[in-house]
N, C-alpha and C positions, 0 to 999 in steps of 0.2 A: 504493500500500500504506500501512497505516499506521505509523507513528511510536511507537515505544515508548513515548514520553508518552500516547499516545491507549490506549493498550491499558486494558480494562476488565478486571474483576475476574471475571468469566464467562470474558473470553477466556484469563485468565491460571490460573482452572480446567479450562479446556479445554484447553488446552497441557502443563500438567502432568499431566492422566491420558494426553492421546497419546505422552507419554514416556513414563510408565509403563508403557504395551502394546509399548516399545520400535521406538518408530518416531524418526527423524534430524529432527533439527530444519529439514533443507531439505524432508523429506516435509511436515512442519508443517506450512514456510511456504506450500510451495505448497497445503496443500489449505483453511488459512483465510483466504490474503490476505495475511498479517502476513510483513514481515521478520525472515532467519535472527538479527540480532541481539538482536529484538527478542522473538523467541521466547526465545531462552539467557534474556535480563535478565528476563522473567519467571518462567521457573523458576529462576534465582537469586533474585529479589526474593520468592517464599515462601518460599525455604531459609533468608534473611538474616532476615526478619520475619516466616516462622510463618504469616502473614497474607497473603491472593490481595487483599483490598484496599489503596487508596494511603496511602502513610504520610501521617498529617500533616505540613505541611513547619512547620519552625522558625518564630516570630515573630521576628521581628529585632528588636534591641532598640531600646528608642524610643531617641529622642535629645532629648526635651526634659523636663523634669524637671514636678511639677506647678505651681510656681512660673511659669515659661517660659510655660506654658498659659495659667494666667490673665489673665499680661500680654498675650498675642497677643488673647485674649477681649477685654481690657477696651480697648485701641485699635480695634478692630472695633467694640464698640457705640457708643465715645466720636464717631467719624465712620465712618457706615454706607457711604461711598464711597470707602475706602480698601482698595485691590485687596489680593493676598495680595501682590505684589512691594514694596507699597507697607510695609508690615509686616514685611516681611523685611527689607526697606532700613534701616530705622526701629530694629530689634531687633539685629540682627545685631553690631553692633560691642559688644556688652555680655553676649553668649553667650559659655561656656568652650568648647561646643564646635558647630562648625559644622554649621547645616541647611539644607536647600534651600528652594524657594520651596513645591513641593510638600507638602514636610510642613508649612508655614502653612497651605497648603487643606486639608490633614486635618483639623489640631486647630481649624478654625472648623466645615467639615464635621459632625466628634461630634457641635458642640452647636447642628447645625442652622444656622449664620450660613452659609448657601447663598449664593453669587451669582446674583441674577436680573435683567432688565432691572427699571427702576425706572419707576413711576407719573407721569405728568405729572399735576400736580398745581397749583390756582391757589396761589400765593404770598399767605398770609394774616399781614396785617399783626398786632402785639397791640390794636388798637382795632378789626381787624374781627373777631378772632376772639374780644374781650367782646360784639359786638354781634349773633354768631352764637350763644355761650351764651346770653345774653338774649332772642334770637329761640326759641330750641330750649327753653328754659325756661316760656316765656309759652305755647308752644300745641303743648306734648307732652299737654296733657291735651284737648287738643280732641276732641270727638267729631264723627264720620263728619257729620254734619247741618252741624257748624257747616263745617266743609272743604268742605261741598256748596254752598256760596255763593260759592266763591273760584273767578276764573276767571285762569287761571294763564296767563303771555304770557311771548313768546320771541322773538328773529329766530335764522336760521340758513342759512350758504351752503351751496351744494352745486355740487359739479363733476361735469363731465358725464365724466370721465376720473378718477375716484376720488379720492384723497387728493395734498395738495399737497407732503408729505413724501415719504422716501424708501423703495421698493420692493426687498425683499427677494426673490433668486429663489437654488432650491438649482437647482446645474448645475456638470457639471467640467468641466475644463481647455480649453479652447479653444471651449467653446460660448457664449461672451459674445454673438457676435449668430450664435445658432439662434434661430430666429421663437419657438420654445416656451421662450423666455430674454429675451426684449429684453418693453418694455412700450410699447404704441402708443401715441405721442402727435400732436398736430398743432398746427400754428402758431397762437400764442396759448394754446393748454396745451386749448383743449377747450370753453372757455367756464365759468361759473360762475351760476347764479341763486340771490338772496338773498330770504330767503321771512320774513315775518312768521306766526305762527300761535298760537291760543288750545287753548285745552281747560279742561274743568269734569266733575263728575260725571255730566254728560248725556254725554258724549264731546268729540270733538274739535270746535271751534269754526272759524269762518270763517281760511282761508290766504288770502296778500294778495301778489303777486307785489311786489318793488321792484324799480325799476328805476331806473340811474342811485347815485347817493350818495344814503344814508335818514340826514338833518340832520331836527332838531327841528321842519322844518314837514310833511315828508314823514309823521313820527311823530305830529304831533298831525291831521293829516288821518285817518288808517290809528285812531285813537284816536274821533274823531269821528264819522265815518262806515262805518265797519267793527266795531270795539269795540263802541260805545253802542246800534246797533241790534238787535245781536247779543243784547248784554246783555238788555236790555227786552222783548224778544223769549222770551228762555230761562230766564234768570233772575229770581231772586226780587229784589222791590224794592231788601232790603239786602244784594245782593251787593258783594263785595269785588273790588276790581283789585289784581291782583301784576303787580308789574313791577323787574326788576333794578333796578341805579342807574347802567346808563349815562346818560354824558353827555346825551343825547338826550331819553331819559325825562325828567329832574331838569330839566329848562330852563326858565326862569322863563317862557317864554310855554305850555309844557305844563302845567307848577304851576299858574296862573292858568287856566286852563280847566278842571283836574277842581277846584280849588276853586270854579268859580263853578258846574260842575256837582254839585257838595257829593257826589261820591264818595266811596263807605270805599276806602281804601287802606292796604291793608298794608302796614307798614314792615319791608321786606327787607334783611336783613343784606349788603354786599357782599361779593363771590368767593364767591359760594355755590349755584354752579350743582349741588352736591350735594342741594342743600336743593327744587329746583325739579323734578319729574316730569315734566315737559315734552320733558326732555331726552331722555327713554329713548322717546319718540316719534319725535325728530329718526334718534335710531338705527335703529328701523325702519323709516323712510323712507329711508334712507341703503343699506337691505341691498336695497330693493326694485329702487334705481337699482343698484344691480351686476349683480342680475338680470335687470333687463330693458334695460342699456345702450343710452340714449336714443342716438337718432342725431343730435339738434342741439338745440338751449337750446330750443325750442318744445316739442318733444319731452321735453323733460328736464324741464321745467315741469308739464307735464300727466301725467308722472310722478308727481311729487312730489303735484300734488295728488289724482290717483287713489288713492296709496299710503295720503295722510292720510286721506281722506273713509271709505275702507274699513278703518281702524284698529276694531274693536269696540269699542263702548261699557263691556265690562268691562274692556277693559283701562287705561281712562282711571281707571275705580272701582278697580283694584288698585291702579294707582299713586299716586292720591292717597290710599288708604287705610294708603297704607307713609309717610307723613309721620310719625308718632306714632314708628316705628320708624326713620326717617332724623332726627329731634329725638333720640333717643334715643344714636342714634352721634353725633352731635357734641355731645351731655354727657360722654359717656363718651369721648370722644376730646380734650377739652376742651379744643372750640372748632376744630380742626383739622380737615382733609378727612376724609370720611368714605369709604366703599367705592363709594358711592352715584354 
């Protein structure tokens, strides 16, 4: 039956005209469900307030003054990772009168300071993130033609068993190992293949499986004979090569060969894998292995390169078409990670 709490504003019309035809409030109950008390506290509750619907109940009164607010505000923006307990710690001895941890998370709540998991984010020193403005400055005005020359380069591992971090599963109490709770793995974690891969306005570009550890002779072979071909091939005379600044890349015997190959090279900002479209490939390559869960590194490879080779051609063209618009957020983010 229901609860007096639960009682609507129809039923609590309804009860008071079957009084009226003088019927007992246990006839009531039995013929709508509703208990005998719960019928009376209704027809007390229109005699009391006139009204078949629920009163509004009381606000309770705050307990932090607008002063109080502001300060809980202004330590919440000063360090965005200090929890509400952490704040209440912090505040607490200098209040006249005591609040909970609760009402912190209200008064951040109002104005929107929500807690949510946070972004991982590359760590941009203040010398890489002048040389990210200066990068985002020089060729937000590029147009589509001159970005159609740049052939944009990446490495990226993958596991044949997903992510290396930790796996989240919802499940109660005692089903920690039900099969539809635990996550498979096997000895050795499953294997990993580490993949070189290009792309340009024409689409995606030649993938280069590595094997073993890729040190700067593995990178300037994979540059030589992979890259160059590719290039001359696809590309227009004065294309450009992008390439981060890892170690590997920058190594005096790589420097020394695309200078005596007198390649354009673009000069890329470090930690700025926001800045590089390449990326949002590796991710759909990434969704293709969950779907089709290779059954062993051979497998998993020829994955990865069916995934790429069938990536569309437009979507290479969007993505480098959003550089002017990814230059744009790290002006306006100035210099700092972008969304991207």
């Amino acid at each position: 039956m229901s609860k007096g709490k639960n009682i609507t504003p129809q039923q609590r019309l309804q009860i008071q005209l079957l009084r009226k035809q003088g019927n007992t409030y246990r006839s009531i109950s039995n013929e709508l469900g509703i208990t005998v008390g719960a019928c009376y506290a209704a027809v007390k509750h229109i005699e009391l307030h006139k009204i078949v619907d629920n009163v509004p109940r009381k606000q309770k009164p705050r307990k932090t003054d607008v002063r109080t607010d502001r300060v809980i505000h202004r330590i919440s923006k000063a360090d965005r990772f200090k929890t509400a307990v952490d704040i209440h710690t912090e505040i607490s001895p200098y209040l006249k009168q005591a609040i909970s941890v609760r009402t912190v998370q209200r008064r951040l709540n109002e104005v929107n300071l929500i807690g949510r998991v946070a972004r991982k984010k590359p760590l941009i020193s203040k010398k890489n993130r002048r040389a990210r403005l200066q990068f985002a400055k020089a060729h937000i005005k590029w147009t589509a033609e001159e970005w159609s020359k740049v052939v944009f380069t990446d490495e990226s591992k993958f596991n044949r068993f997903g992510s290396d971090g930790k796996c989240y599963v919802r499940r109660t109490a005692g089903e920690e190992y039900n099969k539809n709770c635990t996550k498979p793995t096997v000895k050795g974690g499953g294997g990993s293949v580490l993949v070189w891969g290009s792309m340009s306005m024409n689409g995606t570009g030649p993938i280069r499986r590595i094997t073993g550890i890729m040190d700067r002779f593995v990178y300037l072979d994979i540059v030589k004979n992979v890259l160059l071909p590719f290039a001359k091939d696809k590309m227009p005379n004065d294309w450009i090569y992008q390439a981060d600044n890892d170690p590997k890349h920058t190594a005096r015997v790589v420097k020394e060969f695309l200078e005596k190959e007198k390649l354009n090279i673009m000069k890329w900002p470090a930690q700025s894998p926001d800045l590089n479209p390449i990326e949002m490939l590796w991710i759909d390559v990434d969704h293709e292995i969950k779907r089709r869960k290779p059954k062993n590194i051979q497998d998993l490879f020829d994955t990865i390169e069916e995934a790429w080779k069938s990536i569309p051609v437009d979507r290479c063209i969007r993505l480098i078409n959003s550089m002017q618009r990814r230059c744009a957020e790290v002006i306006k983010n100035k210099g700092y990670a972008t969304k991207y």
